[in-house]
C-alpha positions in Angstrom: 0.0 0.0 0.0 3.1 2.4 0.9 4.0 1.7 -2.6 1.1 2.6 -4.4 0.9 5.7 -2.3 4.5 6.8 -3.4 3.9 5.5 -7.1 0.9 8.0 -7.2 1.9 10.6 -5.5 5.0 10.5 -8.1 2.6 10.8 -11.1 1.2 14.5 -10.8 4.9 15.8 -9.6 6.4 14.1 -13.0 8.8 15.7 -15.5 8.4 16.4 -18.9 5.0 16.1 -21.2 3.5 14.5 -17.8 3.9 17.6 -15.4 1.5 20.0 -17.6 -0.8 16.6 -18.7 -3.6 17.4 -16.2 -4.8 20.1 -14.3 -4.3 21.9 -11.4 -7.8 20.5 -10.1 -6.9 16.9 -10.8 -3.0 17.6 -9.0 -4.9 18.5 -5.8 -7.5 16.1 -6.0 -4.3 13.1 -5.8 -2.3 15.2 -3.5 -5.5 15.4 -1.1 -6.1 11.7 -1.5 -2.3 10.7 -0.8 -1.9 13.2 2.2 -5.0 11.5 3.6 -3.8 7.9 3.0 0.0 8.8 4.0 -2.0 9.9 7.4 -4.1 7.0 7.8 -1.0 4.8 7.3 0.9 6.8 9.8 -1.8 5.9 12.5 -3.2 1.8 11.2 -0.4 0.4 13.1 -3.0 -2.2 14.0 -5.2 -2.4 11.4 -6.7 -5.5 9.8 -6.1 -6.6 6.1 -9.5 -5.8 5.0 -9.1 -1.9 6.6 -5.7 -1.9 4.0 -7.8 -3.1 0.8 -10.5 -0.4 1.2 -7.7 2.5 1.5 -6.3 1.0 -1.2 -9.5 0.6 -3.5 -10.3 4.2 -2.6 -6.9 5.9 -3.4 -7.0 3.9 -6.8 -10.3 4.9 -7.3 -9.3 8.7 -6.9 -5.8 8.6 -8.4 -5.8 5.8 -11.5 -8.5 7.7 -13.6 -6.8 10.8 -13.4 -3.0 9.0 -13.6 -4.6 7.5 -16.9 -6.0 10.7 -18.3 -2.6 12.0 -17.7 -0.9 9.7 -20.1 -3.4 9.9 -22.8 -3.0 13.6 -22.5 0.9 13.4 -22.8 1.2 10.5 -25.2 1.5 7.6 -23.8 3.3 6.0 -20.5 6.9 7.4 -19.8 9.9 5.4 -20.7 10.5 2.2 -18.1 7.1 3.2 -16.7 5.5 5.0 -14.3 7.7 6.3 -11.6 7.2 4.0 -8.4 5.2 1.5 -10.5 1.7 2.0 -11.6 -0.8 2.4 -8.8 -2.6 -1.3 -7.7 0.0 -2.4 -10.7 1.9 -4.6 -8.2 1.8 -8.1 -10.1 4.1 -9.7 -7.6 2.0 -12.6 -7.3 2.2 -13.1 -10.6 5.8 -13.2 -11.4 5.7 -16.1 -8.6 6.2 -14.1 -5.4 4.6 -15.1 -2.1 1.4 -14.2 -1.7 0.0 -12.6 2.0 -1.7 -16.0 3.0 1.9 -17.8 2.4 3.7 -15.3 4.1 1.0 -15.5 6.9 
């Protein structure tokens, strides 16, 4: 979840085509969303796995539309990616990594 929280709150402070790709609205509306989340992370020492999904769900549901628009706007995804991977992108159980129930 850290991850997708640092991938996204990459995306609106990105170089090149990507920084002027969406506006101002959009760059708050992400910023909001990660400054929220970065604070709820700060503070859910305890919580349960299902309390980490929703977050999740919710930032992606703010941040991936607008992350998406961006690219359209500029082009196309940046070279290698987007920085910090894309948002909910993490396919680590699908390149054969341990999954949370083995690790649990």
């Amino acid at each position: 979840m850290e991850e997708t929280t640092r991938g996204a709150a990459g995306a609106p402070r990105d170089t090149g085509a990507f920084k002027d790709a969406i506006g101002e609205d959009d760059k708050k509306t992400i910023e909001t969303k990660i400054d929220e989340t970065t604070a709820w992370l700060e503070t859910a020492d305890h919580a349960e796995k299902e309390e980490f999904e929703s977050m999740q769900k919710e930032l992606e549901a703010v941040c991936n539309p607008i992350v998406t628009k961006m690219y359209q706007a500029a082009g196309g995804a940046p070279e290698g990616g987007m920085p910090g991977g894309m948002p909910g992108g993490d396919d680590a159980g699908a390149a054969g990594g341990p999954t949370i129930e083995e690790v649990d």
